[in-house]
Each structure stands twice: as C-alpha cells, then as structure tokens.
N, CA, C and O atoms as a printed pandas DataFrame, in Angstrom:
     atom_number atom_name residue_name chain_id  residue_number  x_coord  y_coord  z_coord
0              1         N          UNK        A               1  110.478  103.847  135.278
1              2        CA          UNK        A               1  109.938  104.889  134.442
2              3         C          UNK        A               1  110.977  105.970  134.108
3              4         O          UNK        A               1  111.036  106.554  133.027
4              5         N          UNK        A               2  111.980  106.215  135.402
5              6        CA          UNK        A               2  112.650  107.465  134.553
6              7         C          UNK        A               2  113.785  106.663  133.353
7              8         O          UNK        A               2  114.492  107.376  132.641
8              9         N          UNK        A               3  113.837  105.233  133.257
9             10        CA          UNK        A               3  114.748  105.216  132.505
10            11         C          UNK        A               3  114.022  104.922  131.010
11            12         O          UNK        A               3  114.693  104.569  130.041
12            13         N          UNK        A               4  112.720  105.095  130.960
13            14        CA          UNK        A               4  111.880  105.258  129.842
14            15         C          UNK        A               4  112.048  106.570  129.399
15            16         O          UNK        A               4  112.330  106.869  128.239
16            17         N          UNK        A               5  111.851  107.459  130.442
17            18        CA          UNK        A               5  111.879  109.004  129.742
18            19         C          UNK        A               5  113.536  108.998  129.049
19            20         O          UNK        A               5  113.747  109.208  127.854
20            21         N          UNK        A               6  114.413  108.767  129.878
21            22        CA          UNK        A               6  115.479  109.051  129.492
22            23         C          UNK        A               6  116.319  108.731  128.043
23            24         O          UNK        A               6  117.284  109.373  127.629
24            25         N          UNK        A               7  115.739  107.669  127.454
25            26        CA          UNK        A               7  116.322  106.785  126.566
26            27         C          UNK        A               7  114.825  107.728  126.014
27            28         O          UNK        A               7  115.193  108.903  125.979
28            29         N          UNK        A               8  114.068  107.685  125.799
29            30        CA          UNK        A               8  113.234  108.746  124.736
30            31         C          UNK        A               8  113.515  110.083  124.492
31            32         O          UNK        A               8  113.212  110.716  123.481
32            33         N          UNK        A               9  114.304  110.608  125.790
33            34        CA          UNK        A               9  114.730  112.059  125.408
34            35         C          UNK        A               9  115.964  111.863  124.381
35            36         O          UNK        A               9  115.870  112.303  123.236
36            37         N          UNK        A              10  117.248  111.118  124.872
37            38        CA          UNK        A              10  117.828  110.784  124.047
38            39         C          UNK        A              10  118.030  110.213  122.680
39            40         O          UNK        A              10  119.090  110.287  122.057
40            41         N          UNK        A              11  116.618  109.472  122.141
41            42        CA          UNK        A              11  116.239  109.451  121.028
42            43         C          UNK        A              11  115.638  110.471  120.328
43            44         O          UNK        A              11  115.875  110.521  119.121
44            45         N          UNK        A              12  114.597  111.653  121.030
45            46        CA          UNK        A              12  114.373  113.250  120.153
46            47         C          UNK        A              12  115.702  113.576  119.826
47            48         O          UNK        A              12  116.192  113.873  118.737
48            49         N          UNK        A              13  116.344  113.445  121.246
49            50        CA          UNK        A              13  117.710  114.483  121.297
50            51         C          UNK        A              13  118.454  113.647  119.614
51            52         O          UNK        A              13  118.623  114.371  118.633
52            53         N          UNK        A              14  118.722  112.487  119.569
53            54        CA          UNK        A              14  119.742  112.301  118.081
54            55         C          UNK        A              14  118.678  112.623  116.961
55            56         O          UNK        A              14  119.220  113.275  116.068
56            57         N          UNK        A              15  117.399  112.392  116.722
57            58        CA          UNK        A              15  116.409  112.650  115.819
58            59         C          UNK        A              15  116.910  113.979  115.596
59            60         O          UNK        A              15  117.257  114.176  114.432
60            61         N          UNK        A              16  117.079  115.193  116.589
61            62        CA          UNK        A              16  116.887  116.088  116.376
62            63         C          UNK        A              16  118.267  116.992  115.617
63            64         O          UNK        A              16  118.320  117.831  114.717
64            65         N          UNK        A              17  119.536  116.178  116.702
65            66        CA          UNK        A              17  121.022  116.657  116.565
66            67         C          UNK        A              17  121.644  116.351  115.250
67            68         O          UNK        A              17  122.484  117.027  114.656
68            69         N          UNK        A              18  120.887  114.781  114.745
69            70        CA          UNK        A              18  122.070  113.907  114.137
70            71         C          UNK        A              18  121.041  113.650  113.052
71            72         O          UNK        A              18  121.499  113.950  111.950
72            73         N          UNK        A              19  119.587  113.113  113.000
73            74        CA          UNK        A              19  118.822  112.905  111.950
74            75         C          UNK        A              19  118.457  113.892  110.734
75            76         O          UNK        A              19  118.806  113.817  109.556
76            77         N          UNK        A              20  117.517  114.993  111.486
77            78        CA          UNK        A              20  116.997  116.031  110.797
78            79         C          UNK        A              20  118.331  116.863  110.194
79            80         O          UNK        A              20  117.934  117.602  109.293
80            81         N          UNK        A              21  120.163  117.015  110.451
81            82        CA          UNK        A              21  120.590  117.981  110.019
82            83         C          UNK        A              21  120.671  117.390  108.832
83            84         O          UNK        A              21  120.473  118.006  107.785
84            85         N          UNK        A              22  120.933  116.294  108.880
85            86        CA          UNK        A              22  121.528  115.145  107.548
86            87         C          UNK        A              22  120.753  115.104  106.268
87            88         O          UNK        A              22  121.078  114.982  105.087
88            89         N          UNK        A              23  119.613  115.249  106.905
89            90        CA          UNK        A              23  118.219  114.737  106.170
90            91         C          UNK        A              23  118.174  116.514  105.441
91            92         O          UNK        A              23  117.673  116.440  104.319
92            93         N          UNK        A              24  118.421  117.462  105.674
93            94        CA          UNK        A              24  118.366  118.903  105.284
94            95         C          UNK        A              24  119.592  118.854  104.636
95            96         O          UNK        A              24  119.489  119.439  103.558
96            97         N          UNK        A              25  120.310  118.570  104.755
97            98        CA          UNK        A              25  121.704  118.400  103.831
98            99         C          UNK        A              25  121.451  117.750  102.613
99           100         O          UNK        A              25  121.982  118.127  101.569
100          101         N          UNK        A              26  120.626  116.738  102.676
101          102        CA          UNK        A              26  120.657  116.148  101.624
102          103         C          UNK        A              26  119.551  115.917  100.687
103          104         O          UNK        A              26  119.489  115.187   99.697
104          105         N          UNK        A              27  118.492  116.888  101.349
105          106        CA          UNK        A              27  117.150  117.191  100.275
106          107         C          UNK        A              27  117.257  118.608  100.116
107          108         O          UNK        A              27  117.942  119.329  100.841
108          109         N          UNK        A              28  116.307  119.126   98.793
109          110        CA          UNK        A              28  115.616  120.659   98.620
110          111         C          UNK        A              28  114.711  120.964   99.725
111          112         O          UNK        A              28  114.395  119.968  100.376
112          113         N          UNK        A              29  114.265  121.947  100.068
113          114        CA          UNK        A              29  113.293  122.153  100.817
114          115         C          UNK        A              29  111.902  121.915  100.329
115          116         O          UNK        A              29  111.094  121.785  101.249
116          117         N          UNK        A              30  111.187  121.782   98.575
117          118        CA          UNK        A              30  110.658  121.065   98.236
118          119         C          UNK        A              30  110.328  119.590   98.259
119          120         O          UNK        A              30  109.181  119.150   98.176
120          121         N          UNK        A              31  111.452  118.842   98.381
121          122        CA          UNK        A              31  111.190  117.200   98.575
122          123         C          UNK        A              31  110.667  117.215  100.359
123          124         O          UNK        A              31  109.707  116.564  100.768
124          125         N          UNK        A              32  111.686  118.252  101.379
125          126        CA          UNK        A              32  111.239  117.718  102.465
126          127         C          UNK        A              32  109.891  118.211  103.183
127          128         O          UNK        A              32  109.480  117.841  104.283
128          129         N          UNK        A              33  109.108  119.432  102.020
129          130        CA          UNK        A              33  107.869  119.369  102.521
130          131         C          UNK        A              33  106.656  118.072  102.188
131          132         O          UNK        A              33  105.725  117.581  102.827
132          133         N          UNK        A              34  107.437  117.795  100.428
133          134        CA          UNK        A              34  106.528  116.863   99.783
134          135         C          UNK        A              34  106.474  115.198  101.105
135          136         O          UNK        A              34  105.486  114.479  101.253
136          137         N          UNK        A              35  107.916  115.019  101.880
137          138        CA          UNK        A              35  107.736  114.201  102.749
138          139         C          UNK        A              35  107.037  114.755  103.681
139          140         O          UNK        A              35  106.447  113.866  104.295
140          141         N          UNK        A              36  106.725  116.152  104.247
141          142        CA          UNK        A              36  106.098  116.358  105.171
142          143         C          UNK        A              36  104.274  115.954  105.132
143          144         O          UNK        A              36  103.653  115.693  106.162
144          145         N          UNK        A              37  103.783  115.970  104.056
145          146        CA          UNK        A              37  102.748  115.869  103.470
146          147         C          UNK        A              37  102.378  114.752  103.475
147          148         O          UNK        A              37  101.180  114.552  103.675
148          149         N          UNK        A              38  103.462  113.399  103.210
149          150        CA          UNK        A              38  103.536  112.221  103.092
150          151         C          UNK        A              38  103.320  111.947  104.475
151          152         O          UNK        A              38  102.146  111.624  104.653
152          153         N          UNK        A              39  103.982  111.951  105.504
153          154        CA          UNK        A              39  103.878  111.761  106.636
154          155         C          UNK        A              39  102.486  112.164  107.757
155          156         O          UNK        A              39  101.969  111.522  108.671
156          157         N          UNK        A              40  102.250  113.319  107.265
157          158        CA          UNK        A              40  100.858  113.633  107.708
158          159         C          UNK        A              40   99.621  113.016  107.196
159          160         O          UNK        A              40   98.606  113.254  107.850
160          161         N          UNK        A              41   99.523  112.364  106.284
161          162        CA          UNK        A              41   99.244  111.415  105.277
162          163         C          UNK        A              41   98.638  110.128  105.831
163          164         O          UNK        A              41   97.446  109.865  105.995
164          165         N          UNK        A              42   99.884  109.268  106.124
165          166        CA          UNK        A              42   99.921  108.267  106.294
166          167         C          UNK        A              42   99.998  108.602  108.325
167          168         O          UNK        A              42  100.381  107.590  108.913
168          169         N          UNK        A              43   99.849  109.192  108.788
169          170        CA          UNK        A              43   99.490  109.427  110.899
170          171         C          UNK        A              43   97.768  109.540  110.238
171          172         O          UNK        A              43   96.961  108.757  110.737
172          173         N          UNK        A              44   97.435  110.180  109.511
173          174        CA          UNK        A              44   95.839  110.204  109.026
174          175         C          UNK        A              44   95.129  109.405  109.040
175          176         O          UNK        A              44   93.926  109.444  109.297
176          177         N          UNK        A              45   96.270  107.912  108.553
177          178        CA          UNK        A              45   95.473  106.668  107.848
178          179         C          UNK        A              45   95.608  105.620  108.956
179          180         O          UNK        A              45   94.976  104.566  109.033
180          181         N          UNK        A              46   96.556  106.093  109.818
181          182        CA          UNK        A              46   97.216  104.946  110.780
182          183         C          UNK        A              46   96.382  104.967  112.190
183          184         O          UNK        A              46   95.755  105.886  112.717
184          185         N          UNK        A              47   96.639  103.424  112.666
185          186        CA          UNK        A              47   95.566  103.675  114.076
186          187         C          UNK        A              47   96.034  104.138  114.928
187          188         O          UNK        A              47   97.243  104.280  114.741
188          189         N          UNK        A              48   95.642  104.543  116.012
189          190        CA          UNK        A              48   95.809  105.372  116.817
190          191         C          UNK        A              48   96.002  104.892  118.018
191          192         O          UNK        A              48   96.176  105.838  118.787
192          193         N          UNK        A              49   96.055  103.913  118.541
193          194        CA          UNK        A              49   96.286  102.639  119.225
194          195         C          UNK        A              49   96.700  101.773  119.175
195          196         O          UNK        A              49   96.226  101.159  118.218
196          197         N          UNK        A              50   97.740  100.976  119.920
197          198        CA          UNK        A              50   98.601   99.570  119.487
198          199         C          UNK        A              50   98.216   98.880  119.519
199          200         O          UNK        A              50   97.788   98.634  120.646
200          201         N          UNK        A              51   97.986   98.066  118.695
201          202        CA          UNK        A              51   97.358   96.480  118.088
202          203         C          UNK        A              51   98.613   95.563  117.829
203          204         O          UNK        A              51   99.414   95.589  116.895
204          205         N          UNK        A              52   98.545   94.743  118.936
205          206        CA          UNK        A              52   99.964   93.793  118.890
206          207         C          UNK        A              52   99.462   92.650  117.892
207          208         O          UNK        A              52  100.422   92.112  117.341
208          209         N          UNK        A              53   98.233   92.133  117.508
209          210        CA          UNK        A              53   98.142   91.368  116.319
210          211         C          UNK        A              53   98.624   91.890  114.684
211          212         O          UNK        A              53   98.933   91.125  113.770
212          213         N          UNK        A              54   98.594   93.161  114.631
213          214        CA          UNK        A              54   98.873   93.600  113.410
214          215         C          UNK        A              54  100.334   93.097  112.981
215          216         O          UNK        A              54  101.104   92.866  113.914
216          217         N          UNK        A              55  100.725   92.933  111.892
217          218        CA          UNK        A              55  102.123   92.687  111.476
218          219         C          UNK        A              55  102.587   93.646  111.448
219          220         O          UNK        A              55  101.875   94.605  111.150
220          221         N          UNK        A              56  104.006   93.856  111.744
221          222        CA          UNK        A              56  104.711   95.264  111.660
222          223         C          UNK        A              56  105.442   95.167  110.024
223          224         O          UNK        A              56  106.545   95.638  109.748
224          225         N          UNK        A              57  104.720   94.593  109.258
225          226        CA          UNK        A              57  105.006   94.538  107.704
226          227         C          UNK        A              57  103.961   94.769  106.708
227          228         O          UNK        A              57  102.766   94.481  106.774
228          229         N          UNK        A              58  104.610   95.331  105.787
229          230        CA          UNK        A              58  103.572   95.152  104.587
230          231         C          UNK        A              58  103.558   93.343  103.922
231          232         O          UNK        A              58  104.388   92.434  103.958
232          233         N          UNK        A              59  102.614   93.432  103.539
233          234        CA          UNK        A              59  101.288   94.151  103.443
234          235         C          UNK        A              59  100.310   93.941  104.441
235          236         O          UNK        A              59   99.181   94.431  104.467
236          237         N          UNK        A              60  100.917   93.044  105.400
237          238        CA          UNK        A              60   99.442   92.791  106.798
238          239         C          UNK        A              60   99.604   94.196  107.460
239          240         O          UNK        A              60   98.520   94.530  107.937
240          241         N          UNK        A              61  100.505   95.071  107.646
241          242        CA          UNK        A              61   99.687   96.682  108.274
242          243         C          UNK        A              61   99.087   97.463  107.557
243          244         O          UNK        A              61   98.299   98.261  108.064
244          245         N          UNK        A              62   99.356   97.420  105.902
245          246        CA          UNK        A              62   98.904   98.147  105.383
246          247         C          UNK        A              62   97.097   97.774  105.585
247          248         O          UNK        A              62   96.155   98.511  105.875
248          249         N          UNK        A              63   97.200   95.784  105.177
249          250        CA          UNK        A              63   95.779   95.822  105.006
250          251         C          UNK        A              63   94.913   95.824  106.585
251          252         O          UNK        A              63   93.721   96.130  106.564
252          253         N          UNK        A              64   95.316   95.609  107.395
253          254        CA          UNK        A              64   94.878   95.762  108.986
254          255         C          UNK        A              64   94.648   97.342  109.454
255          256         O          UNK        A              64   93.688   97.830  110.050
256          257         N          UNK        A              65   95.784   97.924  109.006
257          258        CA          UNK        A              65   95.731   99.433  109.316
258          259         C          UNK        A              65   94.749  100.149  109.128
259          260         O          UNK        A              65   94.373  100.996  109.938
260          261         N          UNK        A              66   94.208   99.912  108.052
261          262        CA          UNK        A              66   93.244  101.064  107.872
262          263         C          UNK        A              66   91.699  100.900  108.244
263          264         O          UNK        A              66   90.831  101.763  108.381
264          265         N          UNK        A              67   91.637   99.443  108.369
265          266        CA          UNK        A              67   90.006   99.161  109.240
266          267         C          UNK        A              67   90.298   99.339  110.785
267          268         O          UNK        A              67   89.288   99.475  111.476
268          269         N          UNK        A              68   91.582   99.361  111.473
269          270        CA          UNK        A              68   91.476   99.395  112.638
270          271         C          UNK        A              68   91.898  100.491  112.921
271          272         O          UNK        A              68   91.903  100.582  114.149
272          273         N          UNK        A              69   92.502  101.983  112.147
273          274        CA          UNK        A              69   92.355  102.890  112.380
274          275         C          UNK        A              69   91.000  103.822  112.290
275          276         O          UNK        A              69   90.738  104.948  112.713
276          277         N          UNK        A              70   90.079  102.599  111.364
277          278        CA          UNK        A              70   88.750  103.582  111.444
278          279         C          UNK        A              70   88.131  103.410  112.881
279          280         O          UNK        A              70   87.916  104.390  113.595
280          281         N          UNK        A              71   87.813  101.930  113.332
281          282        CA          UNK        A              71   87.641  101.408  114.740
282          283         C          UNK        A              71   88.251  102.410  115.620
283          284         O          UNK        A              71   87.400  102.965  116.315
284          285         N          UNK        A              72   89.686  102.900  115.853
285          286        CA          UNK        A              72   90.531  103.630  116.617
286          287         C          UNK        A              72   89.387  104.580  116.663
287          288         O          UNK        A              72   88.632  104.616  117.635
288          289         N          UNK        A              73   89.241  105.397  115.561
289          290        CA          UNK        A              73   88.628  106.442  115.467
290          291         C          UNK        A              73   87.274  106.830  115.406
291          292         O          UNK        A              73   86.857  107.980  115.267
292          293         N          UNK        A              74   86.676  105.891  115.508
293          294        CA          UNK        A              74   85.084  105.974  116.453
294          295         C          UNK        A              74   85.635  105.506  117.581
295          296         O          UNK        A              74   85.744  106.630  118.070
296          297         N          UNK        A              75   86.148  104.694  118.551
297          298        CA          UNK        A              75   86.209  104.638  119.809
298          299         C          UNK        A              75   86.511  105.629  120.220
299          300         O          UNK        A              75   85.914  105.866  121.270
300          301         N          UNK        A              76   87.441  106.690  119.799
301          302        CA          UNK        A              76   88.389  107.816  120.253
302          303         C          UNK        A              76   87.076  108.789  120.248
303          304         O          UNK        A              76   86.964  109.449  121.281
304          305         N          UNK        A              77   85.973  109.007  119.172
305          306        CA          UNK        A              77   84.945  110.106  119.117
306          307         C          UNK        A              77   83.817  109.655  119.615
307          308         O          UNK        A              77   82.943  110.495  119.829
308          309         N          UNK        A              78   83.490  107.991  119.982
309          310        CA          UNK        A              78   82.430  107.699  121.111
310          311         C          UNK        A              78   82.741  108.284  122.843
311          312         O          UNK        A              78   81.968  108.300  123.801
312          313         N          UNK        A              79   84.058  108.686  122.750
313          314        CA          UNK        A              79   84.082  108.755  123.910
314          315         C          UNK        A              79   83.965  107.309  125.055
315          316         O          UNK        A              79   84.077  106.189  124.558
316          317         N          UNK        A              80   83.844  107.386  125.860
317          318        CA          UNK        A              80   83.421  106.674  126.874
318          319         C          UNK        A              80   82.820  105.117  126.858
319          320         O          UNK        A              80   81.639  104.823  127.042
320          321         N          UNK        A              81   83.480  104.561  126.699
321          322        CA          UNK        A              81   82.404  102.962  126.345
322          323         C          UNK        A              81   81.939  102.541  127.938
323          324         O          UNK        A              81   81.776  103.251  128.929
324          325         N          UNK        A              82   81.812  101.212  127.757
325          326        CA          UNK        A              82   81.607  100.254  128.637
326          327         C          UNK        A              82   82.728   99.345  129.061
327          328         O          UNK        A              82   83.300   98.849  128.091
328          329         N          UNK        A              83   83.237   98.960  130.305
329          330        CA          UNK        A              83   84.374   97.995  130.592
330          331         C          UNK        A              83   84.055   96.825  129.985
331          332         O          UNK        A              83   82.955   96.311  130.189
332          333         N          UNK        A              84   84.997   96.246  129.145
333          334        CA          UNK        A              84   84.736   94.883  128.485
334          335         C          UNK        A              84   86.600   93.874  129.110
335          336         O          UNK        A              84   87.543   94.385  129.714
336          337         N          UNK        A              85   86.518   93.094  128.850
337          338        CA          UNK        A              85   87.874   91.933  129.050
338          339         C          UNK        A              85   88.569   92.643  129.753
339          340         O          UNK        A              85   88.802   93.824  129.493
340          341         N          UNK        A              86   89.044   91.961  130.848
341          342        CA          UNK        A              86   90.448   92.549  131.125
342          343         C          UNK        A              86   90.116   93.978  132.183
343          344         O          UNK        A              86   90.790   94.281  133.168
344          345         N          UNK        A              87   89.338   94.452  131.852
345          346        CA          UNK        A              87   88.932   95.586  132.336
346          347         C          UNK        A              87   89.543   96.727  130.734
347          348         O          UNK        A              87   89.368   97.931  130.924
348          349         N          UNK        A              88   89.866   96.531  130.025
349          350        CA          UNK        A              88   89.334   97.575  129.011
350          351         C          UNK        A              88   88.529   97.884  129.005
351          352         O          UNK        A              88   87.530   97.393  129.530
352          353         N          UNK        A              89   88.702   99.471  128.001
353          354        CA          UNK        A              89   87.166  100.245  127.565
354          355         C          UNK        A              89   87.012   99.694  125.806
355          356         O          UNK        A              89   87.859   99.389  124.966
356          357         N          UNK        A              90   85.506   99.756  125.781
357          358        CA          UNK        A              90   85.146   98.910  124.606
358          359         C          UNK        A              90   84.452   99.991  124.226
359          360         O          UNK        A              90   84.533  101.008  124.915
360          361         N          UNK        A              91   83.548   99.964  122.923
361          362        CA          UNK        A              91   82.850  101.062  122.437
362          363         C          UNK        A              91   81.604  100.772  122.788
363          364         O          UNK        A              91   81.499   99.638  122.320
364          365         N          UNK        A              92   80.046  101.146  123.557
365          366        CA          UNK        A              92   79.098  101.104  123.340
366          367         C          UNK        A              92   78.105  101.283  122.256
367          368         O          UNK        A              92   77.963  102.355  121.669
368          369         N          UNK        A              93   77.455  100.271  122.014
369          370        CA          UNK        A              93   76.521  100.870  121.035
370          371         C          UNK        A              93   76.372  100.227  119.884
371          372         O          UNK        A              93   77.382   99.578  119.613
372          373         N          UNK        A              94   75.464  100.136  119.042
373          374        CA          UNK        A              94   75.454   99.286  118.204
374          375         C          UNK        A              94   76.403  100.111  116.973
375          376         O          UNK        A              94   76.161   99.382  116.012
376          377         N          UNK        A              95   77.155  100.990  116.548
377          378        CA          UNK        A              95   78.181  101.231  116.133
378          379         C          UNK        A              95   79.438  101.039  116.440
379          380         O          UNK        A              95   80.356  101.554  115.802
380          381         N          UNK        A              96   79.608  100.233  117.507
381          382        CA          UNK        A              96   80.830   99.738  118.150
382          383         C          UNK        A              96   80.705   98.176  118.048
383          384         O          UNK        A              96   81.597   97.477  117.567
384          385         N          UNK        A              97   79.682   97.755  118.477
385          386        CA          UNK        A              97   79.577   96.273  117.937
386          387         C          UNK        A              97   79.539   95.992  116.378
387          388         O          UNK        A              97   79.752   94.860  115.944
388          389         N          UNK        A              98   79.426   96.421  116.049
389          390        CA          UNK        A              98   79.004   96.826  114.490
390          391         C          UNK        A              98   80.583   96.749  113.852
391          392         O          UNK        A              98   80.815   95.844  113.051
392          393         N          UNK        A              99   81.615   97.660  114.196
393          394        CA          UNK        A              99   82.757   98.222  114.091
394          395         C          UNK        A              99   83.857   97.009  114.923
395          396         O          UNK        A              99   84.853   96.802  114.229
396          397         N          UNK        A             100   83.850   96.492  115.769
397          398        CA          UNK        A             100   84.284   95.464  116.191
398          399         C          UNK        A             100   83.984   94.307  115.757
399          400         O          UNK        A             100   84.995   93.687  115.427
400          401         N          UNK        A             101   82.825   93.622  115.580
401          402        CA          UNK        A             101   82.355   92.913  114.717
402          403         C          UNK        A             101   83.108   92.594  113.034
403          404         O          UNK        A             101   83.177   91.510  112.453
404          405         N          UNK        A             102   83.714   94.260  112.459
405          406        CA          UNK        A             102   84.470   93.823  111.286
406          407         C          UNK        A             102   85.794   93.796  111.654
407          408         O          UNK        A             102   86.523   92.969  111.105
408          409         N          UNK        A             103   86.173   94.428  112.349
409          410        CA          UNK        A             103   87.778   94.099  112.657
410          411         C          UNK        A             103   88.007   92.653  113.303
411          412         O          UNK        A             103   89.161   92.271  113.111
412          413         N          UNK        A             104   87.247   91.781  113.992
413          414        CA          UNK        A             104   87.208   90.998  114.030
414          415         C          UNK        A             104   87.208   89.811  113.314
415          416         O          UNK        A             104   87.825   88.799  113.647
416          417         N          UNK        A             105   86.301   89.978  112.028
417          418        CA          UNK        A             105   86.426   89.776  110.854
418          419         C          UNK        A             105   87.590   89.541  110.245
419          420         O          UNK        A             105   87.980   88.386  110.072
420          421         N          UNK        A             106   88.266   90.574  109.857
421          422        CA          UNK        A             106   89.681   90.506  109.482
422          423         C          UNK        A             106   90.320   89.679  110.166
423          424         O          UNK        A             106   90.400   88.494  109.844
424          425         N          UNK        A             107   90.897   90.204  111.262
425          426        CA          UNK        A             107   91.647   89.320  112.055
426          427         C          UNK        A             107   92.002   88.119  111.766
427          428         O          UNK        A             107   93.044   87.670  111.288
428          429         N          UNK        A             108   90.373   87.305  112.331
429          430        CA          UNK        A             108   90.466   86.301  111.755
430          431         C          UNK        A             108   91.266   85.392  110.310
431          432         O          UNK        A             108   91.845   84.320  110.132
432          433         N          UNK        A             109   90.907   86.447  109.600
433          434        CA          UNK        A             109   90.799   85.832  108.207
434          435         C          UNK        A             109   92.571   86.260  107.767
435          436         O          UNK        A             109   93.174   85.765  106.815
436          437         N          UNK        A             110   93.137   87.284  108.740
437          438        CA          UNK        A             110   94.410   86.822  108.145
438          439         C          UNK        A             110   95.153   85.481  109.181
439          440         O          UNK        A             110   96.264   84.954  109.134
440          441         N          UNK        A             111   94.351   85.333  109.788
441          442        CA          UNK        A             111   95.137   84.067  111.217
442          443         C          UNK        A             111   94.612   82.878  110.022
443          444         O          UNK        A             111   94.785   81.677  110.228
C-alpha cells in the first residue's frame, strides 16, 4: 500500500508541476474554463464505480456509461442494499432490480 500512495502522490505531484503549467501556457483563461465545464460535464455523466466489463473506448463507454452511471447513482442514493455474489452490496428493492435488470440488458447485448 505505501507504494500505491507513493506513485499517486507522484503522479498529482507531475499533474500539478509539469501538466497544469504547460496547459496555462498554452490556453486563454477562457478556453481553460470552457474545459473546466467540459470536465465537470462529463464526471456528471460518468459512473461512479469501476465496471471492468465496460470498454475503455468509444463508443462501448460512451454507450455503457451512461446507463451504468444512472445504476451507480441510485445504488449510491439507496444507500444500503442487501449482500448479493461474492459478498457485494446490491441495491434492494424493486428499483434496483428494476435498474439492474437493464444494465444487464445491455451488457449482454454488447457481448
């Protein structure tokens, strides 16, 4: 574990030293709010939880992303489910079966 923290501090640390000065050098302060906007944007639309089936490409995250960030986001505001597989937490309720039921759906249908 500390060599997780370490190699993440060191990645803020160049984000912060070596990315962001470059990135201010070479936009207005207009373009880099219009990306700021963009970015808050798209963390809005994105799930909130790692889904190792999703493709880390367009267009399978785009089209996966956004039904399983809605899923993310009733599990995250149900709070508390029930232990399901594995010992995960699942969503209770017939809005969670309901909501799992379509992401499931998908899934499928891009396999």
């Amino acid at each position: 574990m500390p060599r997780v923290l370490a190699l993440v501090r060191q990645d803020i640390r160049d984000e912060e030293d070596l990315v962001l000065p470059r990135l201010r050098e070479a936009l207005d302060a207009g373009r880099l709010r219009q990306l700021g906007v963009a970015w808050e944007t798209v963390r809005g639309s994105a799930p909130t939880r790692p889904h190792p089936v999703v493709p880390r490409r367009p267009p399978g995250n785009a089209v996966l992303g956004v039904p399983l960030s809605l899923y993310d986001r009733l599990r995250d505001g149900l709070g508390p489910g029930v232990s399901g597989p594995w010992g995960r937490r699942v969503p209770a309720g017939p809005t969670g079966l309901l909501v799992s039921g379509a992401v499931a759906v998908l899934v499928r249908k891009r396999s």
